[in-house]
FISENU-407372 format. One record per residue (C-alpha): residue in one letter; x, z, y negated. Coordinates in Angstrom, 1 decimal. Example, Ala and Ser with C-alpha at 12.3 -4.5 7.8 and 13.67 -1.06 7.14 Angstrom:
<lumdrens>
lumdren r=A	xx=12.3	zz=7.8	yy=4.5
lumdren r=S	xx=13.7	zz=7.1	yy=1.1
</lumdrens>
This chain:
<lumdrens>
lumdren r=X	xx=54.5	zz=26.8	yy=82.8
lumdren r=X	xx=57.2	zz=27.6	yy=85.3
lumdren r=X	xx=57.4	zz=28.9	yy=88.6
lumdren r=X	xx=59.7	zz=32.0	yy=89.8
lumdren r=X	xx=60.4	zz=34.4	yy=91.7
lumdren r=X	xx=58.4	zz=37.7	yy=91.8
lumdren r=X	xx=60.1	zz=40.6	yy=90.2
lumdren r=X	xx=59.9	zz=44.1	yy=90.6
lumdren r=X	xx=58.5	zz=44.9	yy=87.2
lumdren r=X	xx=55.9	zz=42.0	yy=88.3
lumdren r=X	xx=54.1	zz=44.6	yy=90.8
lumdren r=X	xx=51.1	zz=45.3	yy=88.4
lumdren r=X	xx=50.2	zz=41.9	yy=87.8
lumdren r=X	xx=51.1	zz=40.0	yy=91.3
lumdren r=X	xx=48.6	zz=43.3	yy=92.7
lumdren r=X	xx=46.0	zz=42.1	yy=89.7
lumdren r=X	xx=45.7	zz=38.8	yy=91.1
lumdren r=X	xx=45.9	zz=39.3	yy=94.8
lumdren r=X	xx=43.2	zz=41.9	yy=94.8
lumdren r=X	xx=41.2	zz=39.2	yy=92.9
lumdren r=X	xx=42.4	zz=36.7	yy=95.4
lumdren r=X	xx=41.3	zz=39.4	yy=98.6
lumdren r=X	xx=38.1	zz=39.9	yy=96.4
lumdren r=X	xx=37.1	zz=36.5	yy=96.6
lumdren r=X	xx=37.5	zz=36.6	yy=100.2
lumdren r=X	xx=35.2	zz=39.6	yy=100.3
lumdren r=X	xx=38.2	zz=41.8	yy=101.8
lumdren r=X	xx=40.1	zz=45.2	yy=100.3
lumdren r=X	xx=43.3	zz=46.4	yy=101.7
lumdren r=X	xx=44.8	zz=49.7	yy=101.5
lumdren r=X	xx=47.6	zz=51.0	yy=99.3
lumdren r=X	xx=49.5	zz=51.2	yy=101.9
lumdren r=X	xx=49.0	zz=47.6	yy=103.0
lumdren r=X	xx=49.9	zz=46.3	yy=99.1
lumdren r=X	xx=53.5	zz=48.2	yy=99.1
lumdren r=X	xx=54.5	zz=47.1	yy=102.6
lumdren r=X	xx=53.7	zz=43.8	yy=101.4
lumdren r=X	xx=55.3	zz=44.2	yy=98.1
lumdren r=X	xx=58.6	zz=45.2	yy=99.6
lumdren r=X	xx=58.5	zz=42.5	yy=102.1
lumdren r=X	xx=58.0	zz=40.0	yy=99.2
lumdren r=X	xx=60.8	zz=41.6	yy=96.9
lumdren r=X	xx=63.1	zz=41.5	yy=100.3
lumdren r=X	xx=62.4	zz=38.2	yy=101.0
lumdren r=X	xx=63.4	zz=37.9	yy=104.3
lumdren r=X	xx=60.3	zz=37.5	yy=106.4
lumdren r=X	xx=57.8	zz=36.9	yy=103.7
lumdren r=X	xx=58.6	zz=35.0	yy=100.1
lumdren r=X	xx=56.2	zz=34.9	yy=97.2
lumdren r=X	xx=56.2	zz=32.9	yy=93.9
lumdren r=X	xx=55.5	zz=33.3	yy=91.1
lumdren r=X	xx=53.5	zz=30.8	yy=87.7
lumdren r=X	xx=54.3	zz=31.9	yy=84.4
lumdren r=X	xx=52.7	zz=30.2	yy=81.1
lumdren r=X	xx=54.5	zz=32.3	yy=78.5
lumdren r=X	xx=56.3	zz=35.1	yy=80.9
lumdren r=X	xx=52.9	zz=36.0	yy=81.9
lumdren r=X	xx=52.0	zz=35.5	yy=85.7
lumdren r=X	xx=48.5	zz=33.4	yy=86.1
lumdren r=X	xx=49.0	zz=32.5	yy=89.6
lumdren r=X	xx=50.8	zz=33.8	yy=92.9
lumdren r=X	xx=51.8	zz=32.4	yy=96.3
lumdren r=X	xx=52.7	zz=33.9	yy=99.5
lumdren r=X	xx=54.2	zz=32.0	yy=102.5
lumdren r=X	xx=56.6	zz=32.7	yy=105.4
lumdren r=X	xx=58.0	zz=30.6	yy=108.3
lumdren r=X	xx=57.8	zz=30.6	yy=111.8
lumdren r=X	xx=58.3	zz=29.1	yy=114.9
lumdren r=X	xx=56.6	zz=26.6	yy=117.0
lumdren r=X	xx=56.8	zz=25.2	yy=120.6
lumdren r=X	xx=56.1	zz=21.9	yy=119.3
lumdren r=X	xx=59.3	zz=21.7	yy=117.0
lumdren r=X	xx=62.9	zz=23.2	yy=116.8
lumdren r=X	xx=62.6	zz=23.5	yy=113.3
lumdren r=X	xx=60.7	zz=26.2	yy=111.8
lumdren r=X	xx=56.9	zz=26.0	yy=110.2
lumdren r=X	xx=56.3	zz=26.7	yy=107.1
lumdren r=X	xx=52.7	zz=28.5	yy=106.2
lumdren r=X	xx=51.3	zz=29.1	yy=102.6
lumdren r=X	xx=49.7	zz=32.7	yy=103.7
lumdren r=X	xx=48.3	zz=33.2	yy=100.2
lumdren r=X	xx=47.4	zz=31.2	yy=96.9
lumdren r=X	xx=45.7	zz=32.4	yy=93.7
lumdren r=X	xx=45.3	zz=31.0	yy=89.9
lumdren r=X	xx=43.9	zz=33.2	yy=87.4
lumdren r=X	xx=40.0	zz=31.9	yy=86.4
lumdren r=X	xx=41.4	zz=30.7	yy=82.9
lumdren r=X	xx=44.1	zz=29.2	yy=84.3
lumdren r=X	xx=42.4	zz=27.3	yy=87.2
lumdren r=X	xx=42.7	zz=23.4	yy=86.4
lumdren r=X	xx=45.9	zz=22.9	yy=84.7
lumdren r=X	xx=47.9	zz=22.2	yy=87.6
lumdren r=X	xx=48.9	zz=25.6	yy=88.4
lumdren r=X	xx=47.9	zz=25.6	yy=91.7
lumdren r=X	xx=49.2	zz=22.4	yy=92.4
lumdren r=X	xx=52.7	zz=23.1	yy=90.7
lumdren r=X	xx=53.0	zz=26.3	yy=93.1
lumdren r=X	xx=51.9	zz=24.5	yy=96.3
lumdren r=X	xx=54.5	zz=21.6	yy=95.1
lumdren r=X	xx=57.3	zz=24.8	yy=94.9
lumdren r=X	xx=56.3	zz=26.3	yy=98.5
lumdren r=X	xx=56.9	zz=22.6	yy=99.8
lumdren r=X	xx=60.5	zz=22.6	yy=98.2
lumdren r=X	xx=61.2	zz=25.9	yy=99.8
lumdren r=X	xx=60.0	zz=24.4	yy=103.0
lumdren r=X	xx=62.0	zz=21.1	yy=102.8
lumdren r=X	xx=65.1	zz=23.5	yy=102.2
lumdren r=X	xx=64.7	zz=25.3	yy=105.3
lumdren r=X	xx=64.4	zz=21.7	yy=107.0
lumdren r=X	xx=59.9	zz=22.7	yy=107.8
lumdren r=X	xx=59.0	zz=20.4	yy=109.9
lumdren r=X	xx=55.4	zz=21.0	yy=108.5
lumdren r=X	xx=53.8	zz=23.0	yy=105.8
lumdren r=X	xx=50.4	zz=24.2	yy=106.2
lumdren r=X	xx=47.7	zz=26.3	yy=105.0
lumdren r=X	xx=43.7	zz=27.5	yy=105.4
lumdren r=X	xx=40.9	zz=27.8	yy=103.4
lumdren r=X	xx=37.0	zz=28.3	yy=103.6
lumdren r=X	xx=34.8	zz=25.4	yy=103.9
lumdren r=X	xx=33.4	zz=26.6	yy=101.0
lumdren r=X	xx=36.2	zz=26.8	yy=98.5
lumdren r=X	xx=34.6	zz=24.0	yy=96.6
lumdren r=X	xx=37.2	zz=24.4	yy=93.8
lumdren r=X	xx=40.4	zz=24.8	yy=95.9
lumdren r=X	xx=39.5	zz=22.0	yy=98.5
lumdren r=X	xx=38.9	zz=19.4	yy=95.7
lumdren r=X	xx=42.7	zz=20.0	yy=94.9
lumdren r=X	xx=44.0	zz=19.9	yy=98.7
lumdren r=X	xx=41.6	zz=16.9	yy=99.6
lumdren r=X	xx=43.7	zz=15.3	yy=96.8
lumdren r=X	xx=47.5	zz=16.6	yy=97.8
lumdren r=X	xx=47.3	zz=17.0	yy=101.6
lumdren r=X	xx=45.5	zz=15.8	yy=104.5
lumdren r=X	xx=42.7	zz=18.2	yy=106.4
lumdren r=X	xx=44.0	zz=18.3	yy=110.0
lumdren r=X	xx=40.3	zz=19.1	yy=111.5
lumdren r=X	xx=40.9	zz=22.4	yy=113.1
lumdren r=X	xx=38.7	zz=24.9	yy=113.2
lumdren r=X	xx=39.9	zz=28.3	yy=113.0
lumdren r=X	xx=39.0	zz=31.1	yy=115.8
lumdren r=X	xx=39.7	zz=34.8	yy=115.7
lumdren r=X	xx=40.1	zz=36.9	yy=118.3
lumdren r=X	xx=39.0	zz=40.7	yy=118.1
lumdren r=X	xx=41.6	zz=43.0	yy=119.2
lumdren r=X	xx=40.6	zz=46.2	yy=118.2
</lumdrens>
């Protein structure tokens, strides 16, 4: 296994995953929506994505970007997104791309790295019980449309 960069001749397979990552979360984007992000991971600037391989062949993806906070100078670091393919799920994948988003972060001096999930992610939470600490917060949206 290693973890890269997303490519451009990756777009088939990163889309693959994250509409199986969106379907899990009972949600569907447009086309539109998939190349905007696509170019905004490929650019890099505002949003970064990784990338595990076993073979040359991606089985997971990660998406995360930084921002600020008006508790800290330095920048925050959030893991937006974070999928392993079904077969893949278990060997470490997920943890090895967490572990890579964390290196990113340290680089750009995070002064915390952080991410959600649903209190029923069974599966995902057993791994983030065991590599981070659960905060407590409860999440709230806002409507504005």
């Amino acid at each position: 296994m290693e973890i890269t960069g997303l490519e451009p001749q990756d777009r088939p397979r990163w889309a693959e995953l994250w509409r199986a990552y969106l379907s899990f979360y009972e949600t569907t984007l447009s086309d539109d929506v998939y190349k905007h992000t696509w170019r905004r991971l490929l650019d890099g600037t505002a949003l970064h994505g990784l990338a595990a391989r076993v073979d040359g062949r991606i089985v997971g993806i990660t998406h995360f970007l930084f921002h600020g906070s008006a508790w800290t100078a330095a920048p925050i670091c959030y893991l937006q997104d974070l999928y392993v393919a079904g077969a893949m799920r278990g060997q470490g994948m997920g943890r090895a791309l967490i572990e890579a988003v964390a290196a990113h972060a340290r680089e750009q001096d995070s002064a915390r790295l952080y991410w959600l999930t649903q209190d029923h992610n069974a599966a995902a939470r057993q791994l983030y019980d065991r590599i981070a600490k659960h905060s407590g917060f409860i999440r709230y949206e806002y409507p504005l449309s």
